[in-house]
C-alpha positions in Angstrom: -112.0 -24.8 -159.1 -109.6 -22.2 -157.2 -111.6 -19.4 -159.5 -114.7 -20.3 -157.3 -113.0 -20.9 -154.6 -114.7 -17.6 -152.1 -118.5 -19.2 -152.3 -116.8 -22.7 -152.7 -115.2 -22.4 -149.2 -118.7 -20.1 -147.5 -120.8 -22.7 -148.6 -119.2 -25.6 -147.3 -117.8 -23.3 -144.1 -121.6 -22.4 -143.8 -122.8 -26.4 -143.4 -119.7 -27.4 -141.2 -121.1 -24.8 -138.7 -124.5 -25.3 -139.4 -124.0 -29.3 -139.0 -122.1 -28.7 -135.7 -124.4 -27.1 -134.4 -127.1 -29.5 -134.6 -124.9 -32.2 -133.1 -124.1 -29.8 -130.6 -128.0 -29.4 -129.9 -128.9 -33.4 -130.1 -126.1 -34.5 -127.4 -126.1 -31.0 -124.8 -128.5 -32.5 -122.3 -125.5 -35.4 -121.1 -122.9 -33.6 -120.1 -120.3 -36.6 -120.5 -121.1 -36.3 -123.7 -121.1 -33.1 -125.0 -117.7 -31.9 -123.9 -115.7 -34.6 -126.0 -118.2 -34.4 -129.1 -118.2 -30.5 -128.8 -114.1 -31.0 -128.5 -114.6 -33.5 -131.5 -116.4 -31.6 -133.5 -113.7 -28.7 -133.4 -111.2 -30.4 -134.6 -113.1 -32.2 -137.5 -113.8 -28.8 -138.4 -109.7 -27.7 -138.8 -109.3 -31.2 -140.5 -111.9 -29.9 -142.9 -111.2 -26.2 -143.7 -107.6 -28.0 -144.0 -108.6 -30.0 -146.4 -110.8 -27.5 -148.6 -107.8 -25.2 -148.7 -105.6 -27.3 -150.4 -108.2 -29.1 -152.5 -110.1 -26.0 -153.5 -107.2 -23.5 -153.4 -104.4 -25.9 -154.2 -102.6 -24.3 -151.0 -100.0 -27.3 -149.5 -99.4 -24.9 -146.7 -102.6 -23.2 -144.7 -100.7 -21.0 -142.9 -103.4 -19.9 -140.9 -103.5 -23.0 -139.0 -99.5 -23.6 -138.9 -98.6 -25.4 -136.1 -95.8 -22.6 -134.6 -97.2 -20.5 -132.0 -100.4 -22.8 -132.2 -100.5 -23.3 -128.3 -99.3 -20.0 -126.9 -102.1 -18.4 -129.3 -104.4 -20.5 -128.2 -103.6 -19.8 -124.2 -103.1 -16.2 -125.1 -106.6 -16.0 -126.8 -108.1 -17.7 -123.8 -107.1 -15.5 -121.0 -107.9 -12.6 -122.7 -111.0 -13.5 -123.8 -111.7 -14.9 -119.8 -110.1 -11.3 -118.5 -112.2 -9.2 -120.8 -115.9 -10.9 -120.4 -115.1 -11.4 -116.4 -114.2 -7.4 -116.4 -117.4 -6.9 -118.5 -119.1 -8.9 -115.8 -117.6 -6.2 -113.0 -118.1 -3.3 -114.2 -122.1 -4.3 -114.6 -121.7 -5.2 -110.7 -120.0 -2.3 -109.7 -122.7 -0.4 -111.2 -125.5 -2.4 -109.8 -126.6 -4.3 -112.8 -126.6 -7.6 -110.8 -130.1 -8.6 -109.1 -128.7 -12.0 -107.7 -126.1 -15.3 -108.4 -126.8 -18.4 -107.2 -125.2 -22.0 -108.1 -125.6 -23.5 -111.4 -124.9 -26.5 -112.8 -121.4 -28.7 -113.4 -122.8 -30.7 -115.9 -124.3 -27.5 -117.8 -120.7 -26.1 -117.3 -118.9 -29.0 -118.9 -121.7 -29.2 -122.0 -121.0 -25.5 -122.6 -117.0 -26.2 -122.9 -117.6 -28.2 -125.7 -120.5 -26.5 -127.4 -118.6 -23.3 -127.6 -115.2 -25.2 -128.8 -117.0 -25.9 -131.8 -118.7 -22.7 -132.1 -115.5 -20.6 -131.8 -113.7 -22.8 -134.1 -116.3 -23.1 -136.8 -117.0 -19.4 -136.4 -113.6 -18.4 -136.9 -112.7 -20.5 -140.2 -116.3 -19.1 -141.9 -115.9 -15.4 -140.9 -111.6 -14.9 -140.4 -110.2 -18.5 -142.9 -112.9 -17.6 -145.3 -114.4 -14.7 -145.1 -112.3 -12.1 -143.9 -109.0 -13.6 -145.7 -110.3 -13.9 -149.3 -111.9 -10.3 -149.4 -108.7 -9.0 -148.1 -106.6 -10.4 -150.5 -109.1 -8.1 -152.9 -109.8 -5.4 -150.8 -107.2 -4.4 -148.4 -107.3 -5.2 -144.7 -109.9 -1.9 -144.0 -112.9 -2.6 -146.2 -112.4 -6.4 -145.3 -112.4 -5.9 -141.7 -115.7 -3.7 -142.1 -117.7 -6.4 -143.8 -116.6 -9.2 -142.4 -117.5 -7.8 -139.0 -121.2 -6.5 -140.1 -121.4 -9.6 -141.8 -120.3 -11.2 -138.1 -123.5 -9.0 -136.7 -125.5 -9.9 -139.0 -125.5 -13.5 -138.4 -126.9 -13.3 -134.5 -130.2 -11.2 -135.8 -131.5 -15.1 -136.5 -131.5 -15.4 -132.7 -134.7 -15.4 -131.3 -134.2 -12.1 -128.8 -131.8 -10.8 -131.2 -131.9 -6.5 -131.6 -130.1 -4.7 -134.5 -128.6 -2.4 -131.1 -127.0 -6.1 -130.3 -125.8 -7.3 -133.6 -124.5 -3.7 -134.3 -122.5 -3.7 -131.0 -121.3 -8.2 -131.7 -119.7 -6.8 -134.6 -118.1 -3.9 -133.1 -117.2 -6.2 -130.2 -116.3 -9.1 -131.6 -116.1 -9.1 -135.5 -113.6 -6.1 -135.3 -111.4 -7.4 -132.2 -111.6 -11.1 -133.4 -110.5 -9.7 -136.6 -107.8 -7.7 -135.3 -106.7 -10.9 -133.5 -105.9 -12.3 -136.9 -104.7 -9.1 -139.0 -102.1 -8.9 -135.6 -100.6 -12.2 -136.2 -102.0 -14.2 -138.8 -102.9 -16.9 -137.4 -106.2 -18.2 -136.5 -105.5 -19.9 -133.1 -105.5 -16.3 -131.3 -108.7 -15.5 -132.5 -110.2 -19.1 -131.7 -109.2 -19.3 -128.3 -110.2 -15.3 -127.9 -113.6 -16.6 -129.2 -114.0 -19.7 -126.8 -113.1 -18.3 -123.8 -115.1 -15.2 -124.1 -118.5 -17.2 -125.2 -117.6 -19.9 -122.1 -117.1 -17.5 -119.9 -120.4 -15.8 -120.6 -122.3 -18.8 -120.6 -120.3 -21.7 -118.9 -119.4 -19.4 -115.8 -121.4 -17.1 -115.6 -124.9 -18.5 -116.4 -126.2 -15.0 -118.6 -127.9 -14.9 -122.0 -125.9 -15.8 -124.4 -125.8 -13.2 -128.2 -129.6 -13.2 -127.7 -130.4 -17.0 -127.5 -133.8 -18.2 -126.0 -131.7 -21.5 -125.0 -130.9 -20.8 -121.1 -127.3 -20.9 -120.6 -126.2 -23.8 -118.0 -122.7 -22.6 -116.3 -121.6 -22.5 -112.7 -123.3 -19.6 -111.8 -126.5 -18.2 -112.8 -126.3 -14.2 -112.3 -129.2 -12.7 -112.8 -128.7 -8.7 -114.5 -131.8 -5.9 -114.0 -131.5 -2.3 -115.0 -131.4 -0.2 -118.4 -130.0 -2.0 -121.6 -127.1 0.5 -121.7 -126.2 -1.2 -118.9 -127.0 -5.1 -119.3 -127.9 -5.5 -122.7 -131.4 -6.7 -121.5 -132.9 -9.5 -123.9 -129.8 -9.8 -126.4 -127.4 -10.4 -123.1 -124.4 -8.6 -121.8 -122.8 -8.2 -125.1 -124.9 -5.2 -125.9 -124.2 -3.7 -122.6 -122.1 0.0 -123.7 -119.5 -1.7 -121.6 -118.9 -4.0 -123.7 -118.1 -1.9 -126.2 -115.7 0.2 -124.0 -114.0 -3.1 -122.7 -113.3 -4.5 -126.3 -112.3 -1.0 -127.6 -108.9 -1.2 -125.9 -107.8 -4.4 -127.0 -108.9 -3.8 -130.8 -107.1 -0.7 -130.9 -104.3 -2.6 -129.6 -104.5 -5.5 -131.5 -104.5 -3.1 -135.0 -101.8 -1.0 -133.8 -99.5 -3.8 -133.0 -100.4 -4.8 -136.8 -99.5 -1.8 -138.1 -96.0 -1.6 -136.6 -95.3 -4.8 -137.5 -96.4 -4.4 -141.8 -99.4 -6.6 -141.4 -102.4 -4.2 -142.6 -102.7 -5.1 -146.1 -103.5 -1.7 -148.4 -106.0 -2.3 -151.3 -104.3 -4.0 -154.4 -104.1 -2.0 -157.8 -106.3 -3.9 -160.1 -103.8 -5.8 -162.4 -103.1 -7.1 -158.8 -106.2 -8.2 -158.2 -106.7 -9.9 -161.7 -103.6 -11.9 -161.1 
């Protein structure tokens, strides 16, 4: 089975996420709810890319998901992606993208915690544990990075304001940094909590459109954005604001840099390499 193992793994990757996410739908409207199942969910999904890993690939140790580092990762992922989306957020402020804020909702803040736990998770072990891993081991870390992250894109044109402008900048914004979170310290927690934090801050805090969903996002705020799309990404959401772009640039470059140093971009294999 290992031989199959790529569309063995995206196929069953693919219905964990697609699964999730109809749970995630069914129990959003009660709050109390949502955030343990959401919470739930994400960790039924590790149990289960766990468990595909060493049944498909015969791999005892998914080192991916190793347990050293697995907390500070995870806070260090969550910070940054908080710091970057809230700086997103000011730089459309400072200039004047906002039109108004006003209160939102607790319970629409809570649902969100534990809708996007399970979308960061189950996003990350499809496009980084899948996706991105396999195709490096046969194409080097560049051409893997490249189509995993238009692949990333790709998959938010099925939302129902998506643009090609906003799933071209998603996967220059997140498919790149996310997978530079990974390359940087192969693990998947960094990317995971990078992931979370920067989705629930978008729209668990601050209330805004969401990768150009027509679901209204529930968070603590609702900030309302007018101006040019360059500016606030109009229908698609922030995300395809040029400042987004500029904000995520830094920490990619970073991110790839520190990789580098440190021997962990992976040059294409020869062939008989590959064949092994």
């Amino acid at each position: 089975m290992r031989r199959f193992r790529f569309p063995v793994l995206l196929v069953a990757l693919f219905g964990v996420m697609s699964m999730t996410g109809g749970i995630n739908q069914l129990v959003s409207p009660v709050p109390a709810l949502a955030l343990p199942v959401g919470v739930g969910l994400a960790v039924a999904a590790v149990a289960c890319y766990r468990w595909l890993c060493r049944t498909v690939e015969l791999r005892p140790d998914v080192s991916e998901l190793g347990k050293t580092g697995r907390w500070s990762h995870l806070r260090r992922g969550t910070l940054l992606g908080f710091g970057l989306f809230a700086g997103l957020m000011a730089l459309i402020a400072v200039f004047g993208g906002w039109q108004g804020v006003s209160w939102g909702s607790f319970g629409g803040f809570l649902s969100t915690a534990g809708m996007m736990a399970s979308v960061a998770v189950t996003e990350e072990l499809l496009f980084r544990g899948v996706v991105f891993r396999i195709m490096e081991e046969r194409t080097g870390t560049v051409i893997a990075l490249v189509v995993s992250m238009l692949l990333f894109g790709a998959l938010h044109l099925v939302n129902a304001n998506a643009t090609l402008w906003g799933a071209f900048t998603i996967a220059l914004t997140g498919g790149a940094m996310l997978a530079a979170a990974y390359v940087a310290t192969r693990s998947l927690w960094l990317p995971i909590g990078l992931h979370f934090a920067w989705n629930f801050t978008q729209a668990g805090i601050f209330g805004v459109t969401i990768s150009g969903s027509d679901v209204p996002p529930e968070g603590l705020l609702n900030v309302t954005l007018s101006g040019p799309t360059a500016l606030t990404g109009g229908t698609f959401g922030p995300e395809a604001s040029l400042f987004a772009l500029l904000v995520c640039l830094v920490p990619t470059l970073l991110l790839l840099r520190r990789a580098a140093r440190t021997g962990r971009i992976r040059p294409r294999p020869h062939r008989a390499e590959v064949s092994a």
